[in-house]
C-alpha positions in Angstrom: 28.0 -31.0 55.4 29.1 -27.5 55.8 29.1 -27.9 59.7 31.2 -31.5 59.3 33.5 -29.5 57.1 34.0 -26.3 59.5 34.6 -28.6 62.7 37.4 -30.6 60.9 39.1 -27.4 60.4 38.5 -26.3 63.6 40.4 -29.6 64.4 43.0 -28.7 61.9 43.7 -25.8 63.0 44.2 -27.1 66.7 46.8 -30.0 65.7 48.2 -27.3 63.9 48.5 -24.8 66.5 49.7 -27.7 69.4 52.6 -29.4 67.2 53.2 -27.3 64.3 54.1 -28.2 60.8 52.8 -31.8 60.0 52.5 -33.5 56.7 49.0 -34.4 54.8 49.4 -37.8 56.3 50.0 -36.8 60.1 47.6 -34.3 59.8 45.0 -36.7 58.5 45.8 -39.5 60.9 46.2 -37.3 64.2 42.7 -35.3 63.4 40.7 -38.5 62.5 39.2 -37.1 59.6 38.3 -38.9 56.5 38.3 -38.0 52.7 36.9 -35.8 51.3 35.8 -33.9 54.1 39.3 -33.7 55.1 40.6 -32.2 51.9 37.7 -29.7 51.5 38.5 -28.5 54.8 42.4 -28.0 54.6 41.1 -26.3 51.3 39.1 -23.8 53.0 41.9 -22.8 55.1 44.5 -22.4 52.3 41.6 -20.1 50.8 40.7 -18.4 54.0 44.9 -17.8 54.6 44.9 -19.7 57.5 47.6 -22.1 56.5 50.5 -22.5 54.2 51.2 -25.7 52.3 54.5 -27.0 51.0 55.0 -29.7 48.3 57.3 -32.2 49.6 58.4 -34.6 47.3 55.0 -36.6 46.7 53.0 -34.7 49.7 52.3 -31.5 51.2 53.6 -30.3 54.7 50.9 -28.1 56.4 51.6 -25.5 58.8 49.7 -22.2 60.3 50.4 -19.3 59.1 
């Protein structure tokens, strides 16, 4: 599980980096991840510093930090 978790936010990280700030839902759809593997691994990069989320109105906008 660890490994799963790690190469989503590897794949995170590369949407990320290629268009910038996405929201939850973007993000989710253009990685191809699924729940709750997807959320653990935008987690660890909130708690790593990697990213910075923003609430907007009923979802979250990701981007790099």
């Amino acid at each position: 599980m660890n490994d799963e978790i790690g190469s989503i936010a590897g794949s995170i990280w590369n949407v990320l980096h290629a268009r910038g700030e996405l929201s939850m839902t973007q993000l989710k759809k253009e990685t191809g991840a699924k729940s709750p593997a997807f959320d653990w691994a935008v987690g660890w990069l909130a708690r790593e510093g990697n990213i910075v989320l923003t609430q907007e109105k009923k979802t979250f906008r990701i981007r790099l930090k």
